[in-house]
N, C-alpha and C positions, 0 to 999 in steps of 0.2 A: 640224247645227243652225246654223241661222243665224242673225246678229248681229238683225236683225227677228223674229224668232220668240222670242228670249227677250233682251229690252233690257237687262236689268239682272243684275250678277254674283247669285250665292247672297247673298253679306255685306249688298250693298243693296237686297236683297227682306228681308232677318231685320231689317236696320236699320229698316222703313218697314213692317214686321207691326202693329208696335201700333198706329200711326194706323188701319192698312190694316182692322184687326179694329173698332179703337173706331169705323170711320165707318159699320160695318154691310154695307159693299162684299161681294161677294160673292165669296169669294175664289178658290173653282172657277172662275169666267170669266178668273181674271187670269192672261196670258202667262205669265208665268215657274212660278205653281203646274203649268199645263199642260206644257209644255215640264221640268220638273223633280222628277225623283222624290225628288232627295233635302229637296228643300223640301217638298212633297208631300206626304211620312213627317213631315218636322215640324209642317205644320200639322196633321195628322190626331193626332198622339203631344197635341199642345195643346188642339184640344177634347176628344181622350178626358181628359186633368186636368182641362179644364174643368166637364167634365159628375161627373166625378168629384168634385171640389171641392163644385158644387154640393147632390149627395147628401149629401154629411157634415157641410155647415154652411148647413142650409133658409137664407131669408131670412125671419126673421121682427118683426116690429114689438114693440117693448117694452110692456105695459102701461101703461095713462096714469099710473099710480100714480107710475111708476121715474119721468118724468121732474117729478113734482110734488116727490121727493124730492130730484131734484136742485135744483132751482130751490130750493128751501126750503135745502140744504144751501151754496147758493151763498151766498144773502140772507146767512144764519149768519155766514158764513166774513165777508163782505163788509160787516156791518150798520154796527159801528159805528165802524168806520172809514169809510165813504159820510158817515154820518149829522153826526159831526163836519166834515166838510167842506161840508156845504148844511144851510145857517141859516135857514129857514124864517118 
């Protein structure tokens, strides 16, 4: 293997993964995943968790209700101390 065919050690492809995932890039096309099995095995080990992860905790939206509650329990917490400070 040559210094062209995989630019970057193992430590500074693991160090530059999360950008490399959050930009959507494709990470089978990138030099070092090719040229490197044991990076390879890690990305492969990280979307199995990730698909993993996703099964156990859906994404789901809360009820309009939960966040009327909160708003309401904010107002509460916040009323009259706001209220004494703006003299209308």
């Amino acid at each position: 293997m040559t210094q062209e065919e995989n630019p970057l050690t193992c430590e500074e492809f693991q160090a530059q993964l999360p950008e490399l995932i959050g930009s959507g890039e494709k990470l089978a096309m990138n030099p070092h995943i090719q040229h490197c099995p044991r990076c390879r095995s890690l990305l492969c080990d990280l979307k199995t968790i990730a698909e993993a992860a996703r099964e156990l905790l859906p994404i789901v939206d809360p009820p309009d209700e939960v966040w009327k509650h909160i708003e309401s329990a904010i107002r509460n917490e916040q009323g009259p101390r706001e209220s004494e400070g703006r003299r209308e």
